[in-house]
Steps between C-alpha positions, in 0.01 A plus 500: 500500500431386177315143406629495156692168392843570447716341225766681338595385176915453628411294805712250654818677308795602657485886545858575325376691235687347247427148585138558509480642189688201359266229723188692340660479143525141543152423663327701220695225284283205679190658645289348262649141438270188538510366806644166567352325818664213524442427870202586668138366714245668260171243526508396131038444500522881483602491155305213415174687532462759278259656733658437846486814654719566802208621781568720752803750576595333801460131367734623179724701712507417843417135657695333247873675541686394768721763474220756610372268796786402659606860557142598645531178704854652642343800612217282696274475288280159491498334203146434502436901522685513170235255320791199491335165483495255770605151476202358721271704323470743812345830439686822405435860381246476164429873475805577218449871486542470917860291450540740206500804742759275785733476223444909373515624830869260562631536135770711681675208619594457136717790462811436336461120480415319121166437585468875516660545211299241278163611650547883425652402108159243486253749630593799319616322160232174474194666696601860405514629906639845497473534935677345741329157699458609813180517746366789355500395138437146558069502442582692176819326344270125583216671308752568207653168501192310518377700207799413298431135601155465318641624190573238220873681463571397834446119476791269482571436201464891360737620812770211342480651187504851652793419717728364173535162668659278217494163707410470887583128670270413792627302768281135520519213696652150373145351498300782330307414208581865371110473366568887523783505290309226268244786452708792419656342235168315344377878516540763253689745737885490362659607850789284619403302797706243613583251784783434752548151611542553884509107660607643914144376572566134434887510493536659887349234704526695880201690304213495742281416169739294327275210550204678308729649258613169422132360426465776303764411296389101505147658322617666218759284403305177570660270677634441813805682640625239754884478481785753359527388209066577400626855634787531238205371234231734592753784505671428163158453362392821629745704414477367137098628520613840637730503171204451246302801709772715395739455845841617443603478884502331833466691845636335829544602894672358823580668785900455386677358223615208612512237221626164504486147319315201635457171335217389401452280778504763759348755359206201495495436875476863549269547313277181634572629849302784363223370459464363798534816657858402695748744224753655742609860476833385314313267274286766335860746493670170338184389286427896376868489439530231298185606270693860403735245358284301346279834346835602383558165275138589383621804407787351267229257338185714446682853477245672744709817693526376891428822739610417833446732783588383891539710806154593618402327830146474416241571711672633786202552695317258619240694579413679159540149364276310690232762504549612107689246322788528263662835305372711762804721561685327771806327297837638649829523291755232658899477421569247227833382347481442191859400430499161715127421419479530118837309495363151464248655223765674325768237525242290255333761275696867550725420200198405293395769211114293512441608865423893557457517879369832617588578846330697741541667886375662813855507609649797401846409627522223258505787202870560487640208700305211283268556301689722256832301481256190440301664235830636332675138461270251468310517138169298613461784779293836429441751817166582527380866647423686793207258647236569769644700763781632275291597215523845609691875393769393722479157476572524083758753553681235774505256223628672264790647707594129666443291217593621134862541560555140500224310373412792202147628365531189296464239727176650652152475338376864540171531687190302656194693716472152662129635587108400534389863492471463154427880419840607690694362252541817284624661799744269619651476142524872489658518816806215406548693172547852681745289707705377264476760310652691755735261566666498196498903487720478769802274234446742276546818714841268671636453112444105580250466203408758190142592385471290267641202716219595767202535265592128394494389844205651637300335166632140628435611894138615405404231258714309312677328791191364625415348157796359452486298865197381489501362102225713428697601177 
């Protein structure tokens, strides 16, 4: 049995010879393009230090990827075992090379699933692993890692310029002061950092920390938010800061996509009910509603790109959350319908050429029945792609197949690694790009598209798509 990491150079590709050969053609075409990463959780204060360093293996790699975790925690494994922090503070495993080994000796598990996929691309191509993770290996591949990690090339900023990023947006709360952000552009360092304007924290009032978020907000845009209509203010007023820091875009959740107008008046005594703690369940569905609408008008004014992703039923485990806290792996896809929801939304703002609403889902079914026939009409609509649980070999290739018949390459905005694990991102570009590169090997070898046809489109799919979406032009 041998330990060596394997990654041949026509993965993911269909084995037909001739439509591999084509797919490889056209990857060759976009294996080195910038990187757009116009969606993503990266903690901007790495790049504001030019000497942040990232510590340990496991606290790079490990306790901060939910995707990792939550599959170790399906197999019975305790969280705390896997270094995860608690929310009361309570202890857990310290020793990193001893969660290190956990993971080696179950890195298994990971066959054939993205994760797998990213972590053998990352390890062999950023850290320069040539063996397979597994129990065995694990002492010596840590070692080589945490060498790498010590080494000036393998702080932040150096790996961005390594890894061709031409702009990366972090994801940042409505009442950040983005003093990180401040930094990195008061610095010398000319990588493109930017923020996302994502409000769910003080717009989604069934939030168990609404309340605090909500403060938060009342600090840094000082004065008091007490009624609907200081909520509108602080978020216009916001969103106009996020601009000046370079912002191009807005990121928003629900659990569905209901939307729906309320007037000013009500959405006021929700929102005072609020406060006082006594919002019902259909308040904060009407109230969260109501605010997609109103982010939408934004939109319109200020010309920021509105991202809007429902169908995760966050936190599905009450358990994990009480013990660990939030974005700890437990957020379940739920069916969402898209054509009844987004009706009151679009009825007001589809038509509108200012709006570019870019639409997201954890229901697959919606691909084809929705969500395509919506992005193909309606010209403020732009389908967003394969997300979270989708973002996968299979999950890309679904897309494609369900989607691009009727709503067209055109009418999506090519790719997003959506990701904290900031040195995965390489990886989970290459993979997309093999993908679609494949993909489109598959017209040409049907007679649907030419060459020269498919080397256009897998440009736009790899890079230009994204640029265009997300007004980073």
């Amino acid at each position: 049995m041998t330990d060596e990491l394997f990654l041949p150079p026509d993965r993911y590709f269909d084995p037909d010879p001739k439509q591999k050969e084509i797919a490889l053609h056209l990857y060759r075409q976009v294996a080195g393009k910038p990187l757009v990463c116009p969606h993503g959780h990266v903690d901007p204060r790495m790049f504001a230090d030019p000497d942040y360093q990232f510590g340990t293996p496991t606290e790079l790699l490990l306790i901060p990827d939910h995707y990792i975790f939550r599959m170790l925690y399906s197999q019975g494994i305790a969280l705390e075992n896997a270094g995860i922090p608690r929310a009361d503070g309570g202890e857990v495993e310290q020793d990193h090379r001893k969660i290190w080994q956990l993971f080696a000796d179950h890195f298994y598990l990971f066959r054939g699933t993205p994760t797998g996929m990213w972590l053998a691309h990352e390890l062999h191509d950023v850290f320069g692993v040539k063996d397979k993770l597994n129990g065995r290996t694990a002492q010596k591949i840590y070692d080589q890692i945490a060498d790498c990690l010590i080494r000036p090339e393998f702080r932040p900023r150096q790996l961005f310029e390594r890894f061709n990023i031409e702009v990366l947006a972090t994801t940042d709360a409505a009442a950040d002061p983005l003093d990180h952000h401040k930094a990195i552009r008061e610095s010398s360092w000319k990588g493109r950092v930017v923020p996302t304007f994502r409000p769910d924290g003080v717009v989604n009032i069934d939030r168990p920390d609404w309340r605090v978020n909500i403060e938060e907000l009342t600090k840094t845009c000082g004065f008091e938010i007490s009624s609907y209509k200081k909520l509108i203010e602080a978020l216009e007023g916001r969103r106009a800061y996020f601009k000046t820091m370079g912002a191009t875009a807005t990121d928003h959740a629900a659990l569905t996509p209901f939307t729906c107008r309320l007037s000013d008046e009500e959405a006021d005594a929700i929102f005072q009910r609020a406060l006082k703690g006594a919002a019902s369940e259909e308040d904060a569905t009407r109230f969260t509603g109501h605010l997609l609408i109103e982010n939408a008008r934004m939109s319109t004014e200020d010309g920021l790109v509105m991202q809007f992703h429902p169908g995760s039923f966050r936190n599905y485990n009450p358990l994990v959350f009480d013990r660990f806290g939030y974005d700890k792996g437990c957020d379940i896809p739920v069916q969402a319908d898209f054509t009844r929801g987004l009706k009151p939304l679009l009825d007001r703002f589809g038509n509108d050429s200012r709006l570019r609403l870019i639409l997201f889902t954890l229901d697959e079914t919606t691909y084809s029945r929705e969500l395509a026939p919506l992005a193909g009409h309606f010209p403020a609509l732009r389908l967003g792609p394969p997300w979270w649980f989708q973002d996968s070999l299979n999950g890309m290739r679904r897309f494609r197949d369900q989607a691009m018949e009727t709503a067209g390459v055109y009418n999506t905005v090519g790719f997003n690694d959506d990701t904290r694990a900031f040195p995965s991102i390489p990886a989970r570009h290459d993979l997309a790009r093999r993908v679609d590169a494949n993909w489109i090997a598959g017209l040409v070898v049907r007679g649907i598209v030419d060459l020269t046809d498919a080397e256009e489109m897998i440009h736009d799919l790899a890079y230009r798509l994204a640029r265009r979406a997300y007004k980073f032009d």
